[in-house]
C-alpha positions as CSV (number, residue, x, y, z in Angstrom):
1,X,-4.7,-22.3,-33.2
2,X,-3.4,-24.9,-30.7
3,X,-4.1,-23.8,-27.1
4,X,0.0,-23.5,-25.8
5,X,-1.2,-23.6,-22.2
6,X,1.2,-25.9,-19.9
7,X,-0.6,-28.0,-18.0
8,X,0.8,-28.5,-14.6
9,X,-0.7,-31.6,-13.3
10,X,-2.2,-31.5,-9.5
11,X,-1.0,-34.6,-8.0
12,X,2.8,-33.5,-9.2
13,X,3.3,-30.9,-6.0
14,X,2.8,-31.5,-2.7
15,X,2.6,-27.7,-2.0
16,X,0.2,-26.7,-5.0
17,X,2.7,-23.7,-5.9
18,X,3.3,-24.6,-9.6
19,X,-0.4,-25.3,-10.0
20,X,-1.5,-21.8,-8.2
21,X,1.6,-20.2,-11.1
22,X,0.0,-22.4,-13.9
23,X,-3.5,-20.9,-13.0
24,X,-2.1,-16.8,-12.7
25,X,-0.2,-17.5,-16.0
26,X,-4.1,-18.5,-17.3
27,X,-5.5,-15.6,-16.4
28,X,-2.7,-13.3,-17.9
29,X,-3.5,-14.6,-21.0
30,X,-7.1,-14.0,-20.9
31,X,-6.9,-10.6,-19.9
32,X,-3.8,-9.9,-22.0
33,X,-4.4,-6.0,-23.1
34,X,-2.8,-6.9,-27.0
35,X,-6.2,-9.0,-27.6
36,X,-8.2,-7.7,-30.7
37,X,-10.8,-6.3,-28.6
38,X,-8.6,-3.5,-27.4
39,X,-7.5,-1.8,-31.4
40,X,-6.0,1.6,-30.9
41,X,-4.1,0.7,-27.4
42,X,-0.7,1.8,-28.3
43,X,1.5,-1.2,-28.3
44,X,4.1,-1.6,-24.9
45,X,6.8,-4.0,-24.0
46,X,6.3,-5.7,-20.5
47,X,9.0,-2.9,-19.2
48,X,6.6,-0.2,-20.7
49,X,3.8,-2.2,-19.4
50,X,5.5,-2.3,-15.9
51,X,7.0,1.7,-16.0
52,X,3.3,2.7,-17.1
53,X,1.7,1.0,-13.8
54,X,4.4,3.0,-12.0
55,X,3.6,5.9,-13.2
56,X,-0.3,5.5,-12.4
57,X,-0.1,3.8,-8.8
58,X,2.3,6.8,-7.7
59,X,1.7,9.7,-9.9
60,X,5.2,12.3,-10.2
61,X,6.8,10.1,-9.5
62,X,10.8,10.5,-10.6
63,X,12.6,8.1,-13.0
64,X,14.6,6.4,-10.3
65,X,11.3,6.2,-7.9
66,X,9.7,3.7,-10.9
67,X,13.0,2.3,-11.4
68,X,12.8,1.3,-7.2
69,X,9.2,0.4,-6.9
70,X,9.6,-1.7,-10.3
71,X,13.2,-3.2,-9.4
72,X,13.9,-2.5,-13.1
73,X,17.8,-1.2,-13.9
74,X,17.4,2.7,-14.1
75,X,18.6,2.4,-17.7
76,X,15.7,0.4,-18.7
77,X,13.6,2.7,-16.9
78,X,15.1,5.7,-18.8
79,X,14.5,3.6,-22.6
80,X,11.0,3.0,-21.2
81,X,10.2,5.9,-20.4
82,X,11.3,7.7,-24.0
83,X,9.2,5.3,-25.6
84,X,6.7,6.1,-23.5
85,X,7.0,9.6,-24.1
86,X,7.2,9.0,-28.2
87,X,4.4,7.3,-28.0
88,X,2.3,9.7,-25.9
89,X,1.7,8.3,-23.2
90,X,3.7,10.2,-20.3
91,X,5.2,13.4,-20.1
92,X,8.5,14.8,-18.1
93,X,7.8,17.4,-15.9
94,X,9.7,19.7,-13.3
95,X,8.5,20.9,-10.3
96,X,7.9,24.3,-9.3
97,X,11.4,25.5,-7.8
98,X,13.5,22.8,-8.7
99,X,14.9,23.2,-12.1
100,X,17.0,19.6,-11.7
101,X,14.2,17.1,-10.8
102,X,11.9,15.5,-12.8
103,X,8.8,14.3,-12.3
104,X,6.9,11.8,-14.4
105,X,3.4,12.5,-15.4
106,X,0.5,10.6,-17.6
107,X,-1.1,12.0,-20.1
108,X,-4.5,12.0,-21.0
109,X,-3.7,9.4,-23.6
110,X,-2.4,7.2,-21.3
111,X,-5.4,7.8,-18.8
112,X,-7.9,6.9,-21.8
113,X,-5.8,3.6,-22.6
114,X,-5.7,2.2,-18.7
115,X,-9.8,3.5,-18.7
116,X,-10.2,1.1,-21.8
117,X,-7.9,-1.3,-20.5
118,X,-10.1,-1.7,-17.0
119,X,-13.6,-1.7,-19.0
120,X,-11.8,-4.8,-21.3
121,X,-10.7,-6.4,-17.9
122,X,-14.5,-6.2,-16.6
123,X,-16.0,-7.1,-19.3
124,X,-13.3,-10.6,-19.2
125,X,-13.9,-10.7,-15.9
126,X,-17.9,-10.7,-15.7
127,X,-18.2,-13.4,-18.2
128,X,-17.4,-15.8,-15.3
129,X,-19.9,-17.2,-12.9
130,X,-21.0,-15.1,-9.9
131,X,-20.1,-17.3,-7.5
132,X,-16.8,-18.0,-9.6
133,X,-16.1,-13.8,-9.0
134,X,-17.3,-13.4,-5.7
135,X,-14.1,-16.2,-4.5
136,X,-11.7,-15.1,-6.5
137,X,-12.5,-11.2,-5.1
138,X,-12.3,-12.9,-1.3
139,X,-8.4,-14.2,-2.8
140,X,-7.7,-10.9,-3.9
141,X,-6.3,-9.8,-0.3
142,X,-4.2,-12.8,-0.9
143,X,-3.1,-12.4,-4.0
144,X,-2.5,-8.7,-3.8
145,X,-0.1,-9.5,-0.4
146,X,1.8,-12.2,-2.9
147,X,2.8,-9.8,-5.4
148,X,3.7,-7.5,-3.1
149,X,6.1,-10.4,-1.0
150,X,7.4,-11.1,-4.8
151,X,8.0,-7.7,-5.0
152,X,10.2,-7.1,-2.1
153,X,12.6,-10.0,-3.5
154,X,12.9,-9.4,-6.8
């Protein structure tokens, strides 16, 4: 199969942003969570995919806290999160005391998936160089303050 990478060439930018882009969209694909390797995984759309991170980084969270932190529609937060729950991955929950709020909680499933999902990552991940790691850990303050700025103007 054809490798459908774009090639964005270096000398084109002046500011290296489409190159930097070009590279992230790489690694995506390398650590893509549908590979082979990973059988079982139940199957998510990129909303799931993004509802599901949600859910772990701020555990209880309610359905209109994920849809804010995501800056998905509240109505795709609500479709995600049924087939979320169908497929057994998160449960709704109410708090003790309050009958009307809900709170969004992962199941062990779920917890067993993003555990095999992180060992997949690491084993990617390790195949590179040491040196090769040990930079791109130094970028990840970087990196991690990027999506967060993409984040806030989404």
């Amino acid at each position: 199969m054809p490798d459908e990478t774009i090639v964005t060439p270096r000398g084109g930018s002046t500011s290296g942003l489409p190159h930097l882009a070009d590279v992230l969209v790489e690694l995506a694909r390398h650590l893509d969570p549908r590979s082979a390797e990973l059988r079982g995984i139940v199957p998510l759309t990129g909303t799931e995919v993004a509802v599901i991170r949600a859910v772990h980084h701020s555990p209880r969270a309610s359905p209109s806290r994920i849809a804010a932190a995501t800056g998905l529609a509240r109505s795709n937060v609500s479709t995600a999160l049924r087939a979320l729950e169908a497929g057994g991955l998160v449960v709704r929950e109410h708090p003790a005391g309050d009958g009307r709020a809900v709170e969004i909680v992962a199941t062990a499933l779920a917890v067993e998936h993003v555990a095999r999902i992180h060992e997949f990552w690491t084993r990617r991940l390790e195949g590179a160089p040491d040196d090769v790691r040990a930079a791109a850990l130094d970028a990840l303050p970087a990196l991690d303050a990027l999506a967060t700025a993409l984040a806030r103007r989404a």
